[in-house]
Every structure is written in C-alpha cells, then in structure tokens.
C-alpha positions in Angstrom: 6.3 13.4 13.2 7.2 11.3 16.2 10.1 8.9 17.0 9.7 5.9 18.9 11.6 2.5 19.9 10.9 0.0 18.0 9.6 -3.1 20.6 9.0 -5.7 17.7 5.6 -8.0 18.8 6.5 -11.2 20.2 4.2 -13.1 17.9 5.7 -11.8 14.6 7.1 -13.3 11.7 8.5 -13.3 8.2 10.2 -9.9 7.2 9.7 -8.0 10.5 11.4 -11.0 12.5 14.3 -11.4 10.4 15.2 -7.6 11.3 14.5 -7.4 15.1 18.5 -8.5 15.7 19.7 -5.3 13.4 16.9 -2.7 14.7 15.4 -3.8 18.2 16.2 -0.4 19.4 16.2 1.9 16.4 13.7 4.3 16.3 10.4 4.4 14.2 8.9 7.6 12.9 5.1 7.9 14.0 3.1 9.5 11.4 -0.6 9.9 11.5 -3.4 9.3 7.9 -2.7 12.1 5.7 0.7 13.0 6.5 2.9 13.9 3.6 6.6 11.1 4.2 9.7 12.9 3.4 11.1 11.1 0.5 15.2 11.3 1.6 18.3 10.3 -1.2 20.2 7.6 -0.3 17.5 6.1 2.2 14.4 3.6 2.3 11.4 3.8 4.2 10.0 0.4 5.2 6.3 0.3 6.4 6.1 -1.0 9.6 2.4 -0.5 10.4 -0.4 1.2 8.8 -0.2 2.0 4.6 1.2 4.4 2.5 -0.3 5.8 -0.8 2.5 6.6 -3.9 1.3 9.2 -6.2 2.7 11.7 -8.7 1.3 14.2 -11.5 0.9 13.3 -14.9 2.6 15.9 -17.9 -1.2 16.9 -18.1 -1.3 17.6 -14.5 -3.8 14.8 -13.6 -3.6 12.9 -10.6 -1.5 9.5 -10.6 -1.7 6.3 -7.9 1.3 4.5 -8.6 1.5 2.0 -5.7 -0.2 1.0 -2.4 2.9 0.1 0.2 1.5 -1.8 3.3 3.6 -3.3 6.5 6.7 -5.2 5.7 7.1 -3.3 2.4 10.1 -0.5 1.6 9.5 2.5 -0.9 11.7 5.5 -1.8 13.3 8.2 -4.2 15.5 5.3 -5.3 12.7 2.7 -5.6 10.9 4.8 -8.3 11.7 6.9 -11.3 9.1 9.5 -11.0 10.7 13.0 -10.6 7.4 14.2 -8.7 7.0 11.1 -6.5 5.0 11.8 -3.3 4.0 9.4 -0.3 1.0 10.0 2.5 0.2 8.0 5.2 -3.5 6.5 4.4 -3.8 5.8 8.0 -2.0 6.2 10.8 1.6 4.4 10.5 5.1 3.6 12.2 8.3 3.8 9.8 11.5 3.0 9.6 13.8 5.2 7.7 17.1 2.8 6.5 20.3 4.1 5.2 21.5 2.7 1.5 25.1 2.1 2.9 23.9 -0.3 5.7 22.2 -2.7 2.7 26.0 -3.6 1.2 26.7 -4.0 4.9 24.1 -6.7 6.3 23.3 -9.0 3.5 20.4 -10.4 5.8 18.6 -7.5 5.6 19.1 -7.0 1.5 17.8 -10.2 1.2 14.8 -9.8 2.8 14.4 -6.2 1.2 14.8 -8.2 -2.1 12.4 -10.8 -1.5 9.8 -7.9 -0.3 10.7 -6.3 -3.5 9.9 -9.4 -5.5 6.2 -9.2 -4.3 5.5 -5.5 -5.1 7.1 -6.4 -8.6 3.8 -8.7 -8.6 1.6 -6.6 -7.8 2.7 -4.2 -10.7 2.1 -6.9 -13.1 -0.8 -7.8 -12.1 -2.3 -4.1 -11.8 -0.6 -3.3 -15.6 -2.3 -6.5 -16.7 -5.6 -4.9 -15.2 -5.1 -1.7 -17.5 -5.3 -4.6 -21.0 -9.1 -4.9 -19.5 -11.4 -3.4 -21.8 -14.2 -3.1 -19.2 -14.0 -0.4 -16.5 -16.3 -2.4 -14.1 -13.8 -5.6 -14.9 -10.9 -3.0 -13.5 -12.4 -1.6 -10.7 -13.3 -5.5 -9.8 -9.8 -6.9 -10.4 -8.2 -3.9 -8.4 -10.4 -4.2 -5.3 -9.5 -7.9 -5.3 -5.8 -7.1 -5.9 -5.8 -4.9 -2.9 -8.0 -6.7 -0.9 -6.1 -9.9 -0.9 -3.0 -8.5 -0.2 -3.6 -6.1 2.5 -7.4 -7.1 3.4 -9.0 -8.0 7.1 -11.1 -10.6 7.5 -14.6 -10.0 8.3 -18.1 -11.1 8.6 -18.7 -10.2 5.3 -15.8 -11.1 3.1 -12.1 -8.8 3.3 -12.1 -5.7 5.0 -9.5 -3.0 3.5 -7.9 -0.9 6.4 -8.0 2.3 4.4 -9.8 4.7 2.9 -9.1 5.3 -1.2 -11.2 8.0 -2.9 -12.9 7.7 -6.0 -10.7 9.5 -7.9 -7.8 7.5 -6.6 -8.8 4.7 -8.1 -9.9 6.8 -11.3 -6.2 7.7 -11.3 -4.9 4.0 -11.0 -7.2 2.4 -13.5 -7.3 5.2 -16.7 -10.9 6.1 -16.3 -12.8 8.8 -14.9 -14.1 9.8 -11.0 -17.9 9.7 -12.2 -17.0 6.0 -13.8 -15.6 5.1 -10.7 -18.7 6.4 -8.6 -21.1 5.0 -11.0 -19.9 1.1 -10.8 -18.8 1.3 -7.3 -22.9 2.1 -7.1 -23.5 -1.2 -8.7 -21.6 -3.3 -7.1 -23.3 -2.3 -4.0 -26.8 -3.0 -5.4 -24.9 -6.2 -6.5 -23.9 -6.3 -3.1 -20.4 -7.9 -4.4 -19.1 -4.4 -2.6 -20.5 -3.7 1.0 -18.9 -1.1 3.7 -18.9 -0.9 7.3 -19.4 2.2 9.7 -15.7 3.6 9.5 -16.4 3.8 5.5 -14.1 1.5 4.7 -14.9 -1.0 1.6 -15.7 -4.7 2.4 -15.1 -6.9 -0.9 -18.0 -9.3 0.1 -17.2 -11.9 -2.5 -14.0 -12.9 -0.9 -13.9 -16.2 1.1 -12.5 -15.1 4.6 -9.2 -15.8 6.0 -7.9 -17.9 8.3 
C-alpha cells in the first residue's frame, strides 16, 4: 500500500473536479489488482482509478458479488450491511480514504457523494431486476451489458471491460452455477455477441461504441 499526492488531471470533470479545491494535496493510497482494501468505521473510500470488487459469504458459505465500484464511486463498512463485507482491487487502483466527520462539514462534497450514490442505487435495481429473469443466458447478457455500459472502453469491436471477473464471480452475482456460467459464456462466443482481446478481458461485441 502506497500513498501518493493526488495531482487531479487537467481535463477532468464531473465528481473528481468538484473535489480538487477540498483534496488537491491529500494523499491517495496506491493499491495494485488483488489487493485486499481495509474496510475502516467511520470512513469512505472513493475510487479514484482502477475498480474495486464487493463481496461477502453467504450463511452457506458460498461466494457472494455484491457490487462493482469503478472511478468517481465511494464504498464502505457504513455503505453496506453485510457483517463479512470485503473489497479487492480488480486492477490496479488509486484511493482516497474520507473521514465521515468532514461530510457534515463540506456540504459540496456530500452532495456529490449523494449524487454518486444515486447511480450505484441504479445499478442495484437494475442487477435485482436481472435476478426476476428466468433464463440464465438472459442474465449473464443483461449483466455484461450492465457492466459494460457503465464502466466499458470503447473498442474496435464493441465495449471493452477494464477488468478481469471470473466465472464464478458472476455465478455468485446472478444465482446460478460456475459450469452455467462457462457453458453460455461458450456460446456467446460462437455467437460471437461476446469476443476478448489478448489481456483476457471480455469485449461485449454488440455494443455500439462510444464517443
């Protein structure tokens, strides 16, 4: 774990602008994929760069992915009610660790944690309105274009995601099995509606690309 200045880029916008003033010179923690984030009370981690995976274990003791958190978005022991919560870097990151007590002291930067908030509240919805799907493959489809919208590259072929989920990662997310999971992601390659590149990330090849 490394800490850094944070030198916000000159050509950013939206969330990360609005909080250069408060934290030009606070530090970010440098974490590289795989590394397990130290979940503290009374603080927020907000995802500068890279992505972070939220998971905890079920009563049964199976697996659970309970959230994707990519730049611009805050997670946390008080963001989540899961007594077992754990968060790893999916690929190399910068965070930024925030105190509670300075959120009832600079509204700006509630607000913009709020309106932040609002869009991973969206995304729940939509992935617990992906769990009503009777089909697996319909799943596996609507979750790849979840993700992929929201934290996708463009690309030649379609949207690029950044990271690296396993199979059973998204077994865990969509209530099915790992060998369900391998057996449609196999067909939607023959399809070719699901492509990769030579870092083995997953290209949804569907998507139109963005600008």
């Amino acid at each position: 774990m490394v800490a850094t200045a944070w030198r916000p880029s000159s050509g950013g916008e939206g969330f990360r602008d609005r909080l250069e003033l408060s934290f030009q010179r606070r530090g970010l923690v440098n974490l590289p994929a795989g590394s397990s984030v130290p979940l503290l009370r009374q603080h927020l981690w907000l995802v500068v760069r890279g992505m972070v995976k939220l998971s905890a274990v079920s009563e049964q003791g199976d697996p659970l992915l309970l959230a994707l958190v990519g730049p611009d978005e805050p997670f946390g022991e008080s963001l989540s009610s899961q007594e077992l919560l754990e968060a790893t870097t999916l690929v190399d990151s910068d965070l930024l660790c925030l105190p509670l007590s300075e959120l009832s002291e600079r509204t700006e930067l509630a607000l913009t944690l709020v309106q932040s908030l609002s869009q991973r509240c969206r995304q729940s919805e939509a992935l617990v309105a992906l769990l009503g799907l009777r089909l697996v493959e319909e799943r596996i489809r609507g979750f790849l274009e979840l993700i992929a919208n929201d934290y996708g590259h463009p690309c030649d072929q379609g949207l690029r995601l950044p990271f690296r989920l396993t199979h059973q990662d998204l077994a865990s997310a969509l209530n099915t099995t790992r060998v369900t999971v391998t057996r449609i992601i196999g067909q939607l390659r023959e399809e070719g509606w699901l492509t990769g590149d030579g870092q083995r990330h997953l290209v949804i090849s569907h998507l139109p690309r963005r600008c």
